[in-house]
Biopython code that builds the backbone (N, CA, C, O; Angstrom):
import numpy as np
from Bio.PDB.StructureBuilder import StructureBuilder

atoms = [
    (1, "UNK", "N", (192.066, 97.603, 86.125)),
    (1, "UNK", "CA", (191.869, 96.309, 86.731)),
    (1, "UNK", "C", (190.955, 95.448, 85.870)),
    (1, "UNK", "O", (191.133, 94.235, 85.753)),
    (2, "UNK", "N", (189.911, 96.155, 85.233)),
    (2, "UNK", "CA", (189.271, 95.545, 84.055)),
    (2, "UNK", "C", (189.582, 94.741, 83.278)),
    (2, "UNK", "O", (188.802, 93.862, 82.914)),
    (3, "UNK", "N", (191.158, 94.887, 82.709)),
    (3, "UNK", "CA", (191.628, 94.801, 81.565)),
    (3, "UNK", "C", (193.201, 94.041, 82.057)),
    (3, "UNK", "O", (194.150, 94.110, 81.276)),
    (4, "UNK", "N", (193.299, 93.568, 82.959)),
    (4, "UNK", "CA", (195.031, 93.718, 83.000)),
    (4, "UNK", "C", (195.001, 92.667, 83.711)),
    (4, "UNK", "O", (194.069, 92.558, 84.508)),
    (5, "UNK", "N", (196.082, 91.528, 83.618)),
    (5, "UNK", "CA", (196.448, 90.373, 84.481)),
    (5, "UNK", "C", (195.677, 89.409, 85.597)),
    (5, "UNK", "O", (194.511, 89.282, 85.222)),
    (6, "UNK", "N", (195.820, 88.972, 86.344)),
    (6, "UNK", "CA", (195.092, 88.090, 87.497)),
    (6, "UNK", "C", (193.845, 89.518, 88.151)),
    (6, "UNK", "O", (192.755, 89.079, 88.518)),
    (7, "UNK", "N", (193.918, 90.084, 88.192)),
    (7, "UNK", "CA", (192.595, 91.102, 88.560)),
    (7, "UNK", "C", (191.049, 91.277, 87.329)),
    (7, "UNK", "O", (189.866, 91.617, 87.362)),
    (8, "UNK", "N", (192.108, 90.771, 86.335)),
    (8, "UNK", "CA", (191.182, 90.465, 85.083)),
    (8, "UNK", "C", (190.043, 89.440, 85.234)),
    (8, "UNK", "O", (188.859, 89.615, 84.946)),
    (9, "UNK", "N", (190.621, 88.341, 85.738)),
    (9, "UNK", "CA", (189.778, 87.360, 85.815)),
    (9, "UNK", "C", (188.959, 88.053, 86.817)),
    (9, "UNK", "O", (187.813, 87.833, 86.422)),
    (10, "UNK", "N", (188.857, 88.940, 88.151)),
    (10, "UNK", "CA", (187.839, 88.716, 89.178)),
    (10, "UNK", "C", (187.076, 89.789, 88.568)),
    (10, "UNK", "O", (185.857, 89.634, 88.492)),
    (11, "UNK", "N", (187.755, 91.162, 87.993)),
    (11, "UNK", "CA", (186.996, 92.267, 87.600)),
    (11, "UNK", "C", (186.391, 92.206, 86.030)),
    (11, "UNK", "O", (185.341, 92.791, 85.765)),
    (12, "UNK", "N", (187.001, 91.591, 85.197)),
    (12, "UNK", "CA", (186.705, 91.652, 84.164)),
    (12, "UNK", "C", (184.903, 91.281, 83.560)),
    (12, "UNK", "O", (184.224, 91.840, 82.699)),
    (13, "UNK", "N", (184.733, 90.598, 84.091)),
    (13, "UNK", "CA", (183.249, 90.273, 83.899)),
    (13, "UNK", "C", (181.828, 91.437, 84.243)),
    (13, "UNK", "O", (180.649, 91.411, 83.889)),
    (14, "UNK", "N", (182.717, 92.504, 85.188)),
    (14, "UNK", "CA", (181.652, 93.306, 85.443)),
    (14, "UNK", "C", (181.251, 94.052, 84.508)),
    (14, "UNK", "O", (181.867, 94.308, 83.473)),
    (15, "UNK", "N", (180.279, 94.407, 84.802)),
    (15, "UNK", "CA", (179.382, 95.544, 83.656)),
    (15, "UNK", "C", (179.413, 97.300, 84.125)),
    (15, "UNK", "O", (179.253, 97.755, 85.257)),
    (16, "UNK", "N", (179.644, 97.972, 82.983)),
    (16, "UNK", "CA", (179.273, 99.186, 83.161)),
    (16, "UNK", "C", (177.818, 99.484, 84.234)),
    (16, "UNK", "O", (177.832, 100.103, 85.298)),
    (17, "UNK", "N", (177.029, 99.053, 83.791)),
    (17, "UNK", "CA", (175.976, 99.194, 85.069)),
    (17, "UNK", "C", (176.037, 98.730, 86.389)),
    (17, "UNK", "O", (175.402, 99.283, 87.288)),
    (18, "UNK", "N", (176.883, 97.580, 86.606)),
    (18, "UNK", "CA", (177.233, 97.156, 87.740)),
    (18, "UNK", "C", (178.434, 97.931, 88.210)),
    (18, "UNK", "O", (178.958, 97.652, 89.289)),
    (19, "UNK", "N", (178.619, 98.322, 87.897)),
    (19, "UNK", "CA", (180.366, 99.646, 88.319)),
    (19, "UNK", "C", (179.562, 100.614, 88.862)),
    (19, "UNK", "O", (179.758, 100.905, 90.042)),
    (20, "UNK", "N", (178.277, 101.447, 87.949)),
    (20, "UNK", "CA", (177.577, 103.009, 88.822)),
    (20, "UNK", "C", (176.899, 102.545, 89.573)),
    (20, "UNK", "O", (176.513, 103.333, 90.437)),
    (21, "UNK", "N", (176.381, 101.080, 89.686)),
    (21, "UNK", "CA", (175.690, 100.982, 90.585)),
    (21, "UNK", "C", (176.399, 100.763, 92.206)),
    (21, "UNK", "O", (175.886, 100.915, 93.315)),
    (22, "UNK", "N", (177.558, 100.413, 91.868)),
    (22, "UNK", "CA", (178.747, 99.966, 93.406)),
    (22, "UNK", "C", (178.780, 101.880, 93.262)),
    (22, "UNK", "O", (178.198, 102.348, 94.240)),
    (23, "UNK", "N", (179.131, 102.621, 92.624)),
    (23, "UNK", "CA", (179.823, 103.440, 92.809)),
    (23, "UNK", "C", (178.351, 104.952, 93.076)),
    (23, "UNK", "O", (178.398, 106.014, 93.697)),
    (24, "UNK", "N", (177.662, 104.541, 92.565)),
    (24, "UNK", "CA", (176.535, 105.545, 93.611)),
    (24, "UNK", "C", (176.265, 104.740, 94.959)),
    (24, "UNK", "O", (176.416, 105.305, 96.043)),
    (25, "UNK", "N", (176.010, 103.897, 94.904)),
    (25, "UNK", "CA", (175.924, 103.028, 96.102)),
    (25, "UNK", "C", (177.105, 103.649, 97.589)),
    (25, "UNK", "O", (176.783, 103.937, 98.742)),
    (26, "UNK", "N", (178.708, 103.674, 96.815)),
    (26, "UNK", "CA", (179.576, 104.303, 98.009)),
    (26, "UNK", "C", (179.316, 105.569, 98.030)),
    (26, "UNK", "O", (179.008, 106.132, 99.080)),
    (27, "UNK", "N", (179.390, 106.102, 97.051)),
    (27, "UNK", "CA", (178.765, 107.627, 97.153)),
    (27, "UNK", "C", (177.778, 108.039, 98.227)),
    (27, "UNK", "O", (177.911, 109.158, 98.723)),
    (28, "UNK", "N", (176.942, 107.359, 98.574)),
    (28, "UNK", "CA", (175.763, 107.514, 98.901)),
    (28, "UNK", "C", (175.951, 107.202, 100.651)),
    (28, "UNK", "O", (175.202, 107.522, 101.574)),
    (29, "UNK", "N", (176.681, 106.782, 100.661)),
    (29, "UNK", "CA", (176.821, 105.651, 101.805)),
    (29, "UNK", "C", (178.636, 106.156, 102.868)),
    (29, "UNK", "O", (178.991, 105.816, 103.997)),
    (30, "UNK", "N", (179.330, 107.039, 101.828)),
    (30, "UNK", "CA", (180.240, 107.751, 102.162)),
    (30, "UNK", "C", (181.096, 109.021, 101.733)),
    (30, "UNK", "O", (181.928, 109.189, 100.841)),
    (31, "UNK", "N", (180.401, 110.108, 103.024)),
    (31, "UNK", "CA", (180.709, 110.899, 103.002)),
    (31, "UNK", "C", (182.060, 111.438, 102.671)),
    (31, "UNK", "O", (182.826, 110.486, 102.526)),
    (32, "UNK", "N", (182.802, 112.853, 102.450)),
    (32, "UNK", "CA", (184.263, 113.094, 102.327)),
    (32, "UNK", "C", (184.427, 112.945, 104.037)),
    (32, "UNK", "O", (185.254, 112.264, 104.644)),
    (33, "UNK", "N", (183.325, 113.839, 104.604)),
    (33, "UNK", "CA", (183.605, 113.791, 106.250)),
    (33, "UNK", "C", (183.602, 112.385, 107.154)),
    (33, "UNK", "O", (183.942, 112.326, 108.336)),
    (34, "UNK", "N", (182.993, 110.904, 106.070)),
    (34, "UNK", "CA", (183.310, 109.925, 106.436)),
    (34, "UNK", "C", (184.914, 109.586, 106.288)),
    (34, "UNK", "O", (185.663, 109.284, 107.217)),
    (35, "UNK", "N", (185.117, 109.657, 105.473)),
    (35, "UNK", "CA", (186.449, 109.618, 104.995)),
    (35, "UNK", "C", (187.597, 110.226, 106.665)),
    (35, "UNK", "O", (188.377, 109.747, 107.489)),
    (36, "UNK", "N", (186.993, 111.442, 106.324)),
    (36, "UNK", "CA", (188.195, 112.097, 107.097)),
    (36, "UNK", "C", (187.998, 111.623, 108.770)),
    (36, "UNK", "O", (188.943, 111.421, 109.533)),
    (37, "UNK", "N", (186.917, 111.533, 109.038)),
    (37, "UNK", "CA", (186.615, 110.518, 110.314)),
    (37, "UNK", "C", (188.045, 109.292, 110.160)),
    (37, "UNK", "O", (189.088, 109.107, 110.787)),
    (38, "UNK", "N", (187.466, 108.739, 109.129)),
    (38, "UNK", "CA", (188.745, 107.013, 109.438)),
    (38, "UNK", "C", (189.871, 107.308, 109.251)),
    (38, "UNK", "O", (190.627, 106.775, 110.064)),
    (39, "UNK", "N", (190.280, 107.846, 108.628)),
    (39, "UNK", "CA", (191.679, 108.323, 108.473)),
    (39, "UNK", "C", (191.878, 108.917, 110.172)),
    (39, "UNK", "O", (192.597, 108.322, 110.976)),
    (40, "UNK", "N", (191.445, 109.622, 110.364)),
    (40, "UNK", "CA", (191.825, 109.961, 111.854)),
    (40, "UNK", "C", (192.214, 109.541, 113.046)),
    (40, "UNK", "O", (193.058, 109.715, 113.925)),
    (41, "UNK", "N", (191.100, 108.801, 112.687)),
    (41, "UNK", "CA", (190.868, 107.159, 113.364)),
    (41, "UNK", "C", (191.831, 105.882, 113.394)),
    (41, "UNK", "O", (191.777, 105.047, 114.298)),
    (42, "UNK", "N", (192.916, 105.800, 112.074)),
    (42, "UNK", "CA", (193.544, 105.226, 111.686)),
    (42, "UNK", "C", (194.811, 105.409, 112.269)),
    (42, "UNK", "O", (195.642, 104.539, 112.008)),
    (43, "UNK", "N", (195.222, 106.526, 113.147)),
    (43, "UNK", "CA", (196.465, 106.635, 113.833)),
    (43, "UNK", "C", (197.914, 107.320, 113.120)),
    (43, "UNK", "O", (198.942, 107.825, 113.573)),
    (44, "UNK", "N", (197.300, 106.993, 111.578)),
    (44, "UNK", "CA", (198.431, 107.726, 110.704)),
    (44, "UNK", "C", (198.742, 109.417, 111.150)),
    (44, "UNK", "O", (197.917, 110.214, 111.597)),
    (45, "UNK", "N", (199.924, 109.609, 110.920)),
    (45, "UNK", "CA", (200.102, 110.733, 111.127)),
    (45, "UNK", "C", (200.822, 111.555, 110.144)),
    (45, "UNK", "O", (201.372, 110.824, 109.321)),
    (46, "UNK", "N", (201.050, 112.984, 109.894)),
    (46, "UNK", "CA", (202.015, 113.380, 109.232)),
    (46, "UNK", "C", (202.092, 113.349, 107.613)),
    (46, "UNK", "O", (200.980, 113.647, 107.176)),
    (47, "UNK", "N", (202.949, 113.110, 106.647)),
    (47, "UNK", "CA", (202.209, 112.719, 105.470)),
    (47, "UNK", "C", (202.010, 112.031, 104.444)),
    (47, "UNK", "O", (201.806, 112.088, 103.231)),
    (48, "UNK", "N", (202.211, 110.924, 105.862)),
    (48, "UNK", "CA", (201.557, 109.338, 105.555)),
    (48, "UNK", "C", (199.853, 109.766, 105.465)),
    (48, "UNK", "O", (199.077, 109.368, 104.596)),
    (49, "UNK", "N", (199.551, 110.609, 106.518)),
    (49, "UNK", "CA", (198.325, 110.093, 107.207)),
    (49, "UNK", "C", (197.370, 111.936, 105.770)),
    (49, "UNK", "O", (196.201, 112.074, 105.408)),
    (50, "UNK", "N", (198.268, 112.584, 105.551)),
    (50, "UNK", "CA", (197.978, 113.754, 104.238)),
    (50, "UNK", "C", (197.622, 112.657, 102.819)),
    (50, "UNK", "O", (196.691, 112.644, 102.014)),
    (51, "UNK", "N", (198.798, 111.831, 102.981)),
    (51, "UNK", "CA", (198.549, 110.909, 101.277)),
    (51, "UNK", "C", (197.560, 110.025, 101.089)),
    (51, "UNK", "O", (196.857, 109.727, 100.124)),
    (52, "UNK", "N", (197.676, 109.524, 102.628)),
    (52, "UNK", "CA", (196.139, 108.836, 102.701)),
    (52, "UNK", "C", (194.801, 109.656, 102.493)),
    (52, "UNK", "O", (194.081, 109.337, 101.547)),
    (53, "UNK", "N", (194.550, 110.361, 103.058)),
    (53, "UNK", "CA", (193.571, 111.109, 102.891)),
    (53, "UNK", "C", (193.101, 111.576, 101.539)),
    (53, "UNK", "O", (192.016, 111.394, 100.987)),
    (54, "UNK", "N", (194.024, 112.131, 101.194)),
    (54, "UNK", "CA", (194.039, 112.901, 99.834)),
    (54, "UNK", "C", (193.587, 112.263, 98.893)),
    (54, "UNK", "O", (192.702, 112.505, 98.073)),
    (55, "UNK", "N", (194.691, 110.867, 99.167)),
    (55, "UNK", "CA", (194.318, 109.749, 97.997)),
    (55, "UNK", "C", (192.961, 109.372, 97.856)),
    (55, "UNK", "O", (192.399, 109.254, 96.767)),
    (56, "UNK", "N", (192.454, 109.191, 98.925)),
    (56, "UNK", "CA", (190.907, 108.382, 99.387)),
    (56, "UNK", "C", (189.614, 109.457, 98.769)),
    (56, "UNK", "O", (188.558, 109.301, 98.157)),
    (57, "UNK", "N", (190.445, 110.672, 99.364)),
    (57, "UNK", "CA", (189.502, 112.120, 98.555)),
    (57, "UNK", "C", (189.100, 111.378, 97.394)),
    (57, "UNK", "O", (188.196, 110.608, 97.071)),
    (58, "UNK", "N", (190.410, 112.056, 96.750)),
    (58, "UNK", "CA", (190.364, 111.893, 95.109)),
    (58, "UNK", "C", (189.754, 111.083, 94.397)),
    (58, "UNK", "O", (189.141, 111.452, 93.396)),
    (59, "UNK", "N", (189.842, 109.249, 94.969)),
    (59, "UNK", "CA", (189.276, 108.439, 93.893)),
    (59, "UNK", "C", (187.699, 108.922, 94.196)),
    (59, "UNK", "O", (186.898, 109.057, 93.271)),
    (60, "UNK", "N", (187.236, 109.241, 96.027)),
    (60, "UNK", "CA", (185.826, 109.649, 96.378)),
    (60, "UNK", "C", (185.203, 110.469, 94.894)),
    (60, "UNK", "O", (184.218, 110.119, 94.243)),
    (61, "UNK", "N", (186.059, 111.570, 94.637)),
    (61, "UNK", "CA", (185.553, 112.519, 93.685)),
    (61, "UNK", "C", (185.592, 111.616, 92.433)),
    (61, "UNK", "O", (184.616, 111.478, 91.696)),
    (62, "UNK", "N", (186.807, 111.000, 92.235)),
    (62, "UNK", "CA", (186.864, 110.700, 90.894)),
    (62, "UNK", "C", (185.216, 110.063, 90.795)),
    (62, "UNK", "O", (184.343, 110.736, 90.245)),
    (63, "UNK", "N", (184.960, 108.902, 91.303)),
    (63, "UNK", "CA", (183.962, 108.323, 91.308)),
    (63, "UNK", "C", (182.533, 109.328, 91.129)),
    (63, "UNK", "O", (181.674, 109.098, 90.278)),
    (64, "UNK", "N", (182.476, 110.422, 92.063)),
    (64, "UNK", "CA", (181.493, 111.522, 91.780)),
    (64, "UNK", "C", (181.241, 111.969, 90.643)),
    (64, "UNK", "O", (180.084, 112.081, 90.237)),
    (65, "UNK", "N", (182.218, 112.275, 89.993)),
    (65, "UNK", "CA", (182.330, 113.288, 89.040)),
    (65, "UNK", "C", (182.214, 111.917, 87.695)),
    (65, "UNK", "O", (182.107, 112.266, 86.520)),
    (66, "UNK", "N", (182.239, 110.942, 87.940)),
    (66, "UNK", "CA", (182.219, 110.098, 86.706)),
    (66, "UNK", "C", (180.695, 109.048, 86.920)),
    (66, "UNK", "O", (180.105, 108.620, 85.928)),
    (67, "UNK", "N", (180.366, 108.839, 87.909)),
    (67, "UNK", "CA", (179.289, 107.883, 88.516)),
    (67, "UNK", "C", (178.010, 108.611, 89.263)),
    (67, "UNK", "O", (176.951, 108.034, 89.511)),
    (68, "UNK", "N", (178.255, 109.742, 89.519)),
    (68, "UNK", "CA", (177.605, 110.451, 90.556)),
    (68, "UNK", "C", (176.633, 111.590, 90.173)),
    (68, "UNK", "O", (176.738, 112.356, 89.215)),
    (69, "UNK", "N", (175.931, 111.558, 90.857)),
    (69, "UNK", "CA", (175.364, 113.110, 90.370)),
    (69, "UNK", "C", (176.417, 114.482, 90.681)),
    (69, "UNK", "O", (177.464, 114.817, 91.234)),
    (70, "UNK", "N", (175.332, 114.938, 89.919)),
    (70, "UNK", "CA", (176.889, 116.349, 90.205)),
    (70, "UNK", "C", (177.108, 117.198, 91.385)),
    (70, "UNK", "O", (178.170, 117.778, 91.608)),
    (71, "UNK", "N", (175.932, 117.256, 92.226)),
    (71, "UNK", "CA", (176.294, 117.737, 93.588)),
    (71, "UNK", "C", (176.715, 116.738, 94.462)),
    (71, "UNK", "O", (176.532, 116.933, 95.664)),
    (72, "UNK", "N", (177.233, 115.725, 94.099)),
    (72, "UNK", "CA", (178.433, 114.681, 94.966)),
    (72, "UNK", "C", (179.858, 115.836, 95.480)),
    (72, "UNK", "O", (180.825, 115.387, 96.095)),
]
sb = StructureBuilder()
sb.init_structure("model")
sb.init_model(0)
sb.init_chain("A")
sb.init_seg("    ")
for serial, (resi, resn, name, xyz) in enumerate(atoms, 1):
    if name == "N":
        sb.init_residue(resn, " ", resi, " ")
    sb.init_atom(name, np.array(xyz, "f"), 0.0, 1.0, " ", f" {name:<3s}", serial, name[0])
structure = sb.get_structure()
């Protein structure tokens, strides 16, 4: 989104420090068990409501494992 078309213009200006700082910030602020709360919450079912989840996991971690301390 950094780098690519009309998302360029809104994201492009940010800074590496301003990215860990949004991204310890959600870290911090949301749990995986937050996660799995809204999804629940959300009414999806089945595996609509698996892809959602999963998906939401994943970027959670991605963000951990790249922004985060390591016991994220």
């Amino acid at each position: 989104m950094l780098e690519h078309g009309s998302a360029k213009k809104v994201f492009g200006g940010i800074t590496e420090s301003e990215i860990r700082a949004q991204a310890r910030d959600l870290l911090d602020k949301l749990s995986p068990e937050d996660i799995e709360r809204i999804v629940q919450k959300s009414g999806l079912e089945g595996r609509e409501r698996e892809r959602v989840l999963s998906g939401l996991l994943g970027r959670r971690e991605f963000l951990a494992r790249n922004y985060g301390d390591t016991e994220q």
